[in-house]
C-alpha positions as CSV (number, residue, x, y, z in Angstrom):
1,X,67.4,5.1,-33.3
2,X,65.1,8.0,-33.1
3,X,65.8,11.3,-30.9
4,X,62.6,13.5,-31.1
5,X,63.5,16.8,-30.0
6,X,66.9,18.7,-31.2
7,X,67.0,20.9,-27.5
8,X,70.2,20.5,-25.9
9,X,68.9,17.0,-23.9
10,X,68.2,15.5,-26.8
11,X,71.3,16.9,-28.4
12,X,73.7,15.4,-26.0
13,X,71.9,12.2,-25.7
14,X,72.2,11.8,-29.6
15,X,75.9,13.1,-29.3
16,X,76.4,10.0,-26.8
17,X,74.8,7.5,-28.7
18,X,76.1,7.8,-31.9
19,X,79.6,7.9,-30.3
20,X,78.5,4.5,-28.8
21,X,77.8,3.4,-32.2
22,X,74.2,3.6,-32.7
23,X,72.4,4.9,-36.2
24,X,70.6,8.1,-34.7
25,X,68.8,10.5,-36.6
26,X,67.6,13.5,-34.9
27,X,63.7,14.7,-35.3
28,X,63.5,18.2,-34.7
29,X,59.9,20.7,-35.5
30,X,61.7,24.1,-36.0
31,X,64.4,25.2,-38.1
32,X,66.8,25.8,-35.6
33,X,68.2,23.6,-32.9
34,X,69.0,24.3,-29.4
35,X,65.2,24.4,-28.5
36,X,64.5,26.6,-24.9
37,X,68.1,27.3,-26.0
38,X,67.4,29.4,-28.5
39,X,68.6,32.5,-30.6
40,X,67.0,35.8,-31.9
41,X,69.0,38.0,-33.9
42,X,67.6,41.6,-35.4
43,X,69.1,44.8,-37.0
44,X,72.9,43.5,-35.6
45,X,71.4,42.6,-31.5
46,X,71.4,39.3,-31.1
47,X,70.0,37.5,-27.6
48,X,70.0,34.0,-26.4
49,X,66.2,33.7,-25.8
50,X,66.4,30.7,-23.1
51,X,69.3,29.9,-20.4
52,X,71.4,32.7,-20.0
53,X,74.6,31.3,-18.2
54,X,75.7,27.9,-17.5
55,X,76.8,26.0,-14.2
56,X,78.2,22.7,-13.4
57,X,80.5,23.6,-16.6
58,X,82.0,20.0,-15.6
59,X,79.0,18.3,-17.2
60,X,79.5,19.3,-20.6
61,X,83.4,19.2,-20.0
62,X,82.7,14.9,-19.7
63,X,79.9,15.3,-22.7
64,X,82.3,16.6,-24.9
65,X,85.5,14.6,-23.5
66,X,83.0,11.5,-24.2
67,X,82.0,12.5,-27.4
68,X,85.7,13.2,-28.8
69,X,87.2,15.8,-28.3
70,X,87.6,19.0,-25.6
71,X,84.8,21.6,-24.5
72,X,87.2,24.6,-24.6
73,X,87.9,23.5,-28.1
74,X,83.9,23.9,-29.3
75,X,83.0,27.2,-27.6
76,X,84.8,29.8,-25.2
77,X,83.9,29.1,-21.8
78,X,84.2,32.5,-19.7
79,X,83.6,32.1,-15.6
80,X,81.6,35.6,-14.6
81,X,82.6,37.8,-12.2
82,X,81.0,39.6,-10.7
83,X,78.7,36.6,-11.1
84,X,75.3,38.4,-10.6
85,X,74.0,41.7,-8.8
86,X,70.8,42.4,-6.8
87,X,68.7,45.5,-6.3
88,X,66.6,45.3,-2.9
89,X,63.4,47.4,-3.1
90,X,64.9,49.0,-0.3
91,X,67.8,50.6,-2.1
92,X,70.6,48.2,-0.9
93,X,72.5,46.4,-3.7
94,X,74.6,43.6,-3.5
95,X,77.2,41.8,-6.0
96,X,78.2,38.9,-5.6
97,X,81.7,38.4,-6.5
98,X,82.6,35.4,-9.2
99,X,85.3,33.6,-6.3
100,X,83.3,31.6,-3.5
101,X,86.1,33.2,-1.0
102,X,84.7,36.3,-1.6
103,X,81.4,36.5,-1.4
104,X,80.8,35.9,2.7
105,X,82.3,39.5,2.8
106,X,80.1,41.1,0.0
107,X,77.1,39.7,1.7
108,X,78.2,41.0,4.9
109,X,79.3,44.6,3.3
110,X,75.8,44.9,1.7
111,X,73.6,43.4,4.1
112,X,75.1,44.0,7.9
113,X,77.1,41.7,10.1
114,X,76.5,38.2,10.3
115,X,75.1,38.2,6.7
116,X,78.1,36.2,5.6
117,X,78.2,33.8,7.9
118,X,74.8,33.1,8.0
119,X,74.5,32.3,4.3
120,X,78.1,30.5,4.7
121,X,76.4,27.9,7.1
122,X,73.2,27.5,5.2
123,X,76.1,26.7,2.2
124,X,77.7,24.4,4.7
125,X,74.8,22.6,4.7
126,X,73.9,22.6,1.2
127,X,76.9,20.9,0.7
128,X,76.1,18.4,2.8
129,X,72.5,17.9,1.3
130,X,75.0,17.6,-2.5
131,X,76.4,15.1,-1.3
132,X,73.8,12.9,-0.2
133,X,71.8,13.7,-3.3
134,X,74.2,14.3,-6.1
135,X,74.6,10.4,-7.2
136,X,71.3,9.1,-6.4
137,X,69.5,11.7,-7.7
138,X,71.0,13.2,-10.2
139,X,73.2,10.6,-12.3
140,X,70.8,7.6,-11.7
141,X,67.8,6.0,-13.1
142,X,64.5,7.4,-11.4
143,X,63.1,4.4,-9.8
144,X,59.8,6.1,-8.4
145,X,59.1,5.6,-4.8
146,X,62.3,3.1,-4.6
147,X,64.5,6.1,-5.0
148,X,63.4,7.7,-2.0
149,X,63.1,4.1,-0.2
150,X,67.1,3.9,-1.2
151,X,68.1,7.3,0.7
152,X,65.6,6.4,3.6
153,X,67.7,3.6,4.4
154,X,70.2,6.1,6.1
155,X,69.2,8.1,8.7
156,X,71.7,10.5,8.3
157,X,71.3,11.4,4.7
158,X,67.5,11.8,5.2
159,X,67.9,14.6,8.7
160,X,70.6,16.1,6.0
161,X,67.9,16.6,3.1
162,X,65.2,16.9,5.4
163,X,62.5,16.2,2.8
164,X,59.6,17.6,5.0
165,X,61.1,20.8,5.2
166,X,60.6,23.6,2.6
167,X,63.1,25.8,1.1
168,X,61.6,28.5,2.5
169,X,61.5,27.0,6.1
170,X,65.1,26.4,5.4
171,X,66.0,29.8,4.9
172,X,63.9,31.2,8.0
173,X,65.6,28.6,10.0
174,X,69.3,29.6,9.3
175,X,68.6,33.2,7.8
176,X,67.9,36.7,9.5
177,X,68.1,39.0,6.8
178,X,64.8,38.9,5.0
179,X,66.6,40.4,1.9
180,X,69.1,36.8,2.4
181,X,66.0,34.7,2.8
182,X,65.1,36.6,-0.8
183,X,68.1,35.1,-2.6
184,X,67.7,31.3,-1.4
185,X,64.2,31.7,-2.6
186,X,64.7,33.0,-6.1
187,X,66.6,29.3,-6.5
188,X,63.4,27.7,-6.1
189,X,62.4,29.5,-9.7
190,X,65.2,27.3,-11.1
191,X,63.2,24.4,-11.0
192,X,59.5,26.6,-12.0
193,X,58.8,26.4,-8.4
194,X,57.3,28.0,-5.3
195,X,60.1,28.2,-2.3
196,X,57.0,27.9,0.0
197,X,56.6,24.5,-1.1
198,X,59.7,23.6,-2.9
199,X,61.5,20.9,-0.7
200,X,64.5,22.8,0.9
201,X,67.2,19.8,-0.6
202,X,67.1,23.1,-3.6
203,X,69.8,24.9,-1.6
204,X,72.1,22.7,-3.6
205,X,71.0,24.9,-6.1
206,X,72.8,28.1,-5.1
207,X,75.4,25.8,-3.2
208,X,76.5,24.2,-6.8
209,X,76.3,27.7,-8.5
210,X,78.7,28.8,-6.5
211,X,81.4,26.0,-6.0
212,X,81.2,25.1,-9.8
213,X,80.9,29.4,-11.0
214,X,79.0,30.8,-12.9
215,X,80.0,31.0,-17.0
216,X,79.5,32.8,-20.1
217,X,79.4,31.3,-23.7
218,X,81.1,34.0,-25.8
219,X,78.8,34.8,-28.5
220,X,76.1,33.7,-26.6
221,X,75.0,30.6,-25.0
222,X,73.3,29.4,-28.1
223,X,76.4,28.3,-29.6
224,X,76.6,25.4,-26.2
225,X,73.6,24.1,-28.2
226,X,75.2,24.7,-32.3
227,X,78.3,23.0,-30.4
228,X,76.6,19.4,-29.3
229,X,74.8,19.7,-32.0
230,X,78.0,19.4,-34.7
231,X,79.4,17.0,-31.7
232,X,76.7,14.4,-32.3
233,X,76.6,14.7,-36.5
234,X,80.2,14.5,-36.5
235,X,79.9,11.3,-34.7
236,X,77.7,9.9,-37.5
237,X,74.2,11.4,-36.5
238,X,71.7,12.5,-38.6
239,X,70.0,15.9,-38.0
240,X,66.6,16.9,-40.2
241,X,65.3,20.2,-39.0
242,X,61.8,21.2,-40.0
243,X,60.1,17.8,-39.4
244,X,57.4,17.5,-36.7
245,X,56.5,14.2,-35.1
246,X,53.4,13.0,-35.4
247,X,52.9,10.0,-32.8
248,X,55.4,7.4,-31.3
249,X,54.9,4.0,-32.9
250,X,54.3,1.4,-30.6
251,X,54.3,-2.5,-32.0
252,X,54.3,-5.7,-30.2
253,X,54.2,-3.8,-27.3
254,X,57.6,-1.9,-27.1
255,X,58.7,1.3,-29.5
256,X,59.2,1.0,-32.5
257,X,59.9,4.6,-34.5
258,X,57.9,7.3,-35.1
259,X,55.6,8.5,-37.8
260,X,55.9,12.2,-39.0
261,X,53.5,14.9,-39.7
262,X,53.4,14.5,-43.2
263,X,52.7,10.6,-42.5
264,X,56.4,9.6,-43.2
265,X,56.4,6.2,-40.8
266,X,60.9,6.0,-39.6
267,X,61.1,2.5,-38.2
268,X,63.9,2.8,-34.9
269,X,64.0,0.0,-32.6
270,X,65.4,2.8,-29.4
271,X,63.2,6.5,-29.6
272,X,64.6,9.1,-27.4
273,X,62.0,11.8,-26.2
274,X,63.4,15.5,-26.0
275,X,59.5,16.8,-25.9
276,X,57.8,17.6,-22.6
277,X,56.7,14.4,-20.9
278,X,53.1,15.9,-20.4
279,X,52.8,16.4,-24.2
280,X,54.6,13.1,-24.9
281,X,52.4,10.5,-22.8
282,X,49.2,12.7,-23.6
283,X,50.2,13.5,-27.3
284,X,52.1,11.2,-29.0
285,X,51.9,7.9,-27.6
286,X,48.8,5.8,-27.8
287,X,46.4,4.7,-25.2
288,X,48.4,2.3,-23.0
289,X,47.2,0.7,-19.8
290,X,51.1,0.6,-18.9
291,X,51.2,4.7,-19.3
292,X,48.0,5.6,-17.3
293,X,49.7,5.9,-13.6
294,X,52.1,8.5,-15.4
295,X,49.6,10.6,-17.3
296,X,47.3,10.3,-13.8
297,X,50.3,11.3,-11.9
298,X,51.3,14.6,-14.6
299,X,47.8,16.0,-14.4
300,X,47.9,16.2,-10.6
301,X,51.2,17.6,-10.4
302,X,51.6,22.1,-10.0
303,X,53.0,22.9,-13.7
304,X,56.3,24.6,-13.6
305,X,56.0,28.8,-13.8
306,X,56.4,30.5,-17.0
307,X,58.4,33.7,-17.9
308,X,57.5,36.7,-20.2
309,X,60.7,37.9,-21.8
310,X,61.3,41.0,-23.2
311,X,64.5,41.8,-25.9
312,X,65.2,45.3,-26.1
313,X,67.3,46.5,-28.4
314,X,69.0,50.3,-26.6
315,X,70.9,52.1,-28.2
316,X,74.1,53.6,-25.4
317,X,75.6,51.6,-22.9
318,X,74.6,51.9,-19.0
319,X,77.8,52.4,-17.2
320,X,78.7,49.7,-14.0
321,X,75.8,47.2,-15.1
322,X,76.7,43.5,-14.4
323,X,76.2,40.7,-16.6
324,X,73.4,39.3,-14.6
325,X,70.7,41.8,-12.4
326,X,68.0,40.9,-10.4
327,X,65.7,43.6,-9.1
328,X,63.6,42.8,-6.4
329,X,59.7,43.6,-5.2
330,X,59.1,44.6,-1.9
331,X,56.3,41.6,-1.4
332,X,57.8,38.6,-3.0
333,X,55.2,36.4,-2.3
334,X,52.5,38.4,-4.2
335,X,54.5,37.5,-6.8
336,X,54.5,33.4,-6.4
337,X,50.4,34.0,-5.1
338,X,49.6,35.6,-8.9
339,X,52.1,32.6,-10.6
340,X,50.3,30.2,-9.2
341,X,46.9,31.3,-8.3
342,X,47.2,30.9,-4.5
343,X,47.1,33.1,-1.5
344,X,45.4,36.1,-1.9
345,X,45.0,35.0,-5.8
346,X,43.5,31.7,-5.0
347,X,41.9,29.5,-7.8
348,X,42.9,32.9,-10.1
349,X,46.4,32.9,-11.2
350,X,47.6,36.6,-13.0
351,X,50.6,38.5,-14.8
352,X,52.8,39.6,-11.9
353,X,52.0,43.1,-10.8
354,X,55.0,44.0,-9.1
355,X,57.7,40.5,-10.4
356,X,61.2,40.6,-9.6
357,X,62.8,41.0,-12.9
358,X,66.0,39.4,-13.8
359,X,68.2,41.4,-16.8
360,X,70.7,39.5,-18.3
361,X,73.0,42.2,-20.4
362,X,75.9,40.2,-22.0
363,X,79.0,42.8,-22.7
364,X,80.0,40.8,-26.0
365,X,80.5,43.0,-29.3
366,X,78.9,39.6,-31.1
367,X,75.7,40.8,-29.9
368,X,75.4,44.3,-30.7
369,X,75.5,46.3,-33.9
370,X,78.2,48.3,-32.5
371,X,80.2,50.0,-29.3
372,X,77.4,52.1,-28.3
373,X,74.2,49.7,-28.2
374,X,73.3,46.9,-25.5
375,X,71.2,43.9,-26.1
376,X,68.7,43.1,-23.5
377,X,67.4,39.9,-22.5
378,X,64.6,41.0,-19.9
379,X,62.7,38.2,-17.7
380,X,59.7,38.0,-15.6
381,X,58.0,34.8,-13.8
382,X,54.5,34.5,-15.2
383,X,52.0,32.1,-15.1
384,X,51.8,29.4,-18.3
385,X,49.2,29.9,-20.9
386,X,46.0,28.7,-19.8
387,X,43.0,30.0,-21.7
388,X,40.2,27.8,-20.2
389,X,41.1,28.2,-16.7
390,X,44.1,30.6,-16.1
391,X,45.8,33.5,-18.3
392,X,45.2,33.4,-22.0
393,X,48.3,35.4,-23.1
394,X,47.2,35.3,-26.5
395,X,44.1,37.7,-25.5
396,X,44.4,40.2,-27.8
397,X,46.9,43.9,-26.6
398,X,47.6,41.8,-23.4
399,X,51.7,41.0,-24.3
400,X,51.9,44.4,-25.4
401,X,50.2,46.4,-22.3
402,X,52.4,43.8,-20.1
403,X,55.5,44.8,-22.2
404,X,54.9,48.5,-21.6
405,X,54.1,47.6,-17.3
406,X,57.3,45.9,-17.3
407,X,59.4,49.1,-19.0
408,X,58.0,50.9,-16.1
409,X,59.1,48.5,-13.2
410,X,62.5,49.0,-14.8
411,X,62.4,52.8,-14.1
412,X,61.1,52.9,-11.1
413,X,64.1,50.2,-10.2
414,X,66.4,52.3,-11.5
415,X,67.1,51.4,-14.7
416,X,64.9,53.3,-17.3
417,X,65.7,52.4,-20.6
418,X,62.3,53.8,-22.4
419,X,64.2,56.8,-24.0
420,X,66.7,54.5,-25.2
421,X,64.2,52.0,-26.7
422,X,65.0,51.6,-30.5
423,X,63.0,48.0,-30.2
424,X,61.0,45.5,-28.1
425,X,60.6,41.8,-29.1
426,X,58.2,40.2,-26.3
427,X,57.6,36.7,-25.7
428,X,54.7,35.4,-24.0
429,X,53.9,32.0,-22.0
430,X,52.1,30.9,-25.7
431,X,54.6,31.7,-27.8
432,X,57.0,29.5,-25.5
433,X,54.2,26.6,-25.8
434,X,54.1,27.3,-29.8
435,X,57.9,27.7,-30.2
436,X,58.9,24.4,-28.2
437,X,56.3,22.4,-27.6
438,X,56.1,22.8,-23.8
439,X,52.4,22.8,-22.6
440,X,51.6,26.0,-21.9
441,X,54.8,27.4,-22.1
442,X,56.0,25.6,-18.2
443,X,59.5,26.3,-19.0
444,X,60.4,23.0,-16.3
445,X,57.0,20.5,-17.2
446,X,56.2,19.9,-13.9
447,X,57.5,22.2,-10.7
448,X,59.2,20.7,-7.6
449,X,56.1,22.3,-5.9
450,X,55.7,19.4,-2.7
451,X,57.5,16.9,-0.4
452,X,57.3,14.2,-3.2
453,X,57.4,16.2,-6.9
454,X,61.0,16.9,-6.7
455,X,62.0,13.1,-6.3
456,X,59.1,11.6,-8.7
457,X,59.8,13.3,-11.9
458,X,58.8,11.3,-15.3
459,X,61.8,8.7,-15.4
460,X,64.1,8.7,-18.4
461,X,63.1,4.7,-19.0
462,X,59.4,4.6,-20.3
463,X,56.9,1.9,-19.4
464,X,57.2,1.5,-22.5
465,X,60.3,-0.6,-23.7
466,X,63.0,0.9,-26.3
467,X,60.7,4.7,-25.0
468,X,63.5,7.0,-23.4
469,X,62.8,10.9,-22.0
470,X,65.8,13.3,-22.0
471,X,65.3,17.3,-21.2
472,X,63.8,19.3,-18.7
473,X,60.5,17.8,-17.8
474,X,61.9,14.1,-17.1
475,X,64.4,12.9,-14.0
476,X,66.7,15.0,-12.8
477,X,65.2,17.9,-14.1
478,X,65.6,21.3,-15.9
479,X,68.7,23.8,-16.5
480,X,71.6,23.2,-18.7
481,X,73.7,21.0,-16.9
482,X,70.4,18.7,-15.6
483,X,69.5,18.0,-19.3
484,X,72.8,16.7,-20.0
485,X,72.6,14.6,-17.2
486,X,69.3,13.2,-18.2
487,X,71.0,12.4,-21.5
488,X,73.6,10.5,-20.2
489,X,71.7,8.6,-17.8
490,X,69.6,7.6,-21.3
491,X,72.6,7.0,-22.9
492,X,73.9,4.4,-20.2
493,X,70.6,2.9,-20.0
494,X,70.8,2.2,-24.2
495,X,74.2,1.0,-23.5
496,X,76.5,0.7,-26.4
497,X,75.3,-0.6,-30.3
């Protein structure tokens, strides 16, 4: 068996499988594993370049409990609190507090009376939509149109997920505050979308992130990925780093191994997909009649956004700064018209001029040189890299004049750091695409932008017989505990050797 891919999807679905018995050796292009979970480390700062906390800790509880042996006993799980503060562009700040009891009183504290129980209602029903959705759409098979036929079939569930209504409708239903309707849309950027279009069953987003908490992987998130990783070679699996596949083989009509960039042909009777499923079906598998509704149906789909990141390396600490801040514009949706190229950007999408920018600023003495230095990890929505019809990040002084934009929209939100500045690593859109494979750097594949795109991801069972996807761009989608879920839904549809 054949996992192509060694990101944290493809990770757990190898970490299942060989505990099920199977042979499984793990294909993987860079040097490192963990792929959009990944690590940078310079001059004693070291940043988790990808993911920066982890929810639904309960997934990767039953990974490793299934795999043999605890979570708690492969990394130290911390739960956040405060788990995440904002910064409105109209001076009010909020935190949100790590305990779900407490944060109706924060919201109402920070944003005026009725704040709380507002956003406790729209939770209310978030729930609700979780509990229609959580089984047949997150731990099964896709089956395409059949999955929504399955939910249609009760009433109830479908006026509880409302599928024609937009996350963004949503929130001006139940919301007053427009800083409140702010937060439920960020969630849609979870998924690479646009809250104006995502579907509005995405409140399970911020509804699950905070019944489950948010958490912290001392010494950085990347070890989550260093962690299934040992899990799944310890179990027998086989992990070559380095080794880029060329195609999937396909003979006598079903999968049958892959062949290597160096022409290397490895027979496996099951191959596992961890790559995006845009690059896979266009890339690596051959023409195939069976395949041509999928690729049809990826190239009509909205991408997922993109995200510039910057790592700054500072030297002092910044007194009262959270783990997690998110800074605000004052016109939000200038920001999703330039991602996208709609709006008042039509047809032309852009770097963001004003983006909200999310800081993530870890206080763990593993990732800095010593008691007075901070390690960064800075990020912006952007567009992906699209030379022949959107941004082409790669133009020449562009990351670098966008690095230097960004600094400033730090200052001006109140946290300057350019004195303080002993490096900057930035990371475009392309370098994403380059570094992971993703196509043009869409951090999710495809977005969850529409009624339908949300529910009709690429399934994890190919057209192709013995094909399997796992990761962010197949069913159920992207984020940490997602993946893992796509890996054991792969893993059950293998079965045991």
């Amino acid at each position: 068996m054949a996992v192509v891919g060694a990101g944290v999807g493809g990770l757990s679905a190898a970490a299942r499988l060989a505990a099920g018995g199977h042979s499984v050796t793990v294909l993987e292009q860079g040097q490192e594993v963990g792929g959009k979970l990944g690590r940078y480390a310079r001059d004693g700062h070291v940043f988790d370049t990808g993911p920066s906390l982890v929810t639904m800790p309960q997934v990767y509880r039953d990974l490793f409990d299934s795999t043999g042996g605890p979570l708690e006993e492969a990394v130290d799980l911390v739960r956040l609190d405060p788990a995440v503060a904002y910064r409105f562009a109209d001076g009010v700040r909020l935190t949100v507090p790590g305990a779900p009891s407490e944060i109706p009183q924060a919201l109402t504290d920070a944003l005026g009376q009725g704040a709380g129980a507002q956003w406790s209602a729209l939770l209310d029903r978030a729930a609700a939509m979780w509990r229609a959705s959580e089984e047949p759409f997150l731990r099964r098979p896709l089956q395409g149109a059949a999955t929504l036929a399955r939910l249609a079939r009760n009433p109830a569930d479908v006026a509880t997920i409302a599928p024609w209504q937009t996350l963004r409708g949503l929130g001006q239903r139940q919301l007053d505050d427009a800083r409140l309707r702010m937060l439920l849309d960020r969630y849609a950027t979870y998924s690479g979308s646009d809250p104006r279009r995502a579907p509005a069953v995405l409140a399970t987003v911020p509804y699950a992130e905070q019944a489950f908490g948010s958490w912290y992987v001392r010494g950085g998130l990347h070890r989550l990925a260093s962690a299934v990783a040992e899990r799944a070679t310890r179990n027998g699996a086989v992990l070559r780093t380095g080794t880029r596949v060329h195609r999937v083989l396909v003979e006598g009509g079903r999968a049958a191994g892959v062949e290597l960039a160096g022409g290397e042909r490895l027979p496996a009777d099951v191959v596992v997909s961890g790559v995006d499923a845009a690059a896979l079906y266009a890339d690596l598998l051959p023409p195939d009649r069976r395949t041509r509704g999928i690729r049809r149906d990826l190239a009509r789909v909205t991408p997922s956004l993109s995200g510039v990141v910057l790592l700054l390396a500072l030297r002092g600490r910044t007194p009262g700064l959270a783990h997690h801040t998110v800074l605000f514009p004052e016109d939000y949706d200038a920001e999703f018209d330039a991602v996208f190229g709609t709006g008042r950007f039509q047809g032309a999408p852009r770097p963001v001029a004003d983006p909200t920018v999310y800081v993530s600023a870890p206080d763990d003495p593993d990732l800095r040189p010593d008691e007075d230095s901070e390690s960064w990890f800075v990020l912006v929505n952007a567009p992906r890299h699209d030379p022949s019809g959107g941004v082409d990040w790669d133009q020449p002084g562009l990351a670098a004049r966008y690095a230097a934009e960004l600094l400033d929209v730090l200052a001006r939100r109140g946290l300057d750091v350019r004195d303080r500045l002993r490096w900057c690593e930035v990371r475009t859109p392309a370098d994403l695409a380059r570094e992971t494979g993703s196509v043009g750097g869409a951090i999710y594949g495809s977005s969850s932008n529409g009624t339908r795109a949300a529910f009709l991801r690429p399934a994890n069972a190919s057209p192709v017989p013995g094909l399997f996807l796992v990761g962010g761009s197949s069913h159920p989608g992207g984020g940490l505990p997602l993946v893992a879920l796509s890996a054991e839904i792969v893993a059950d549809l293998v079965g045991p050797a």
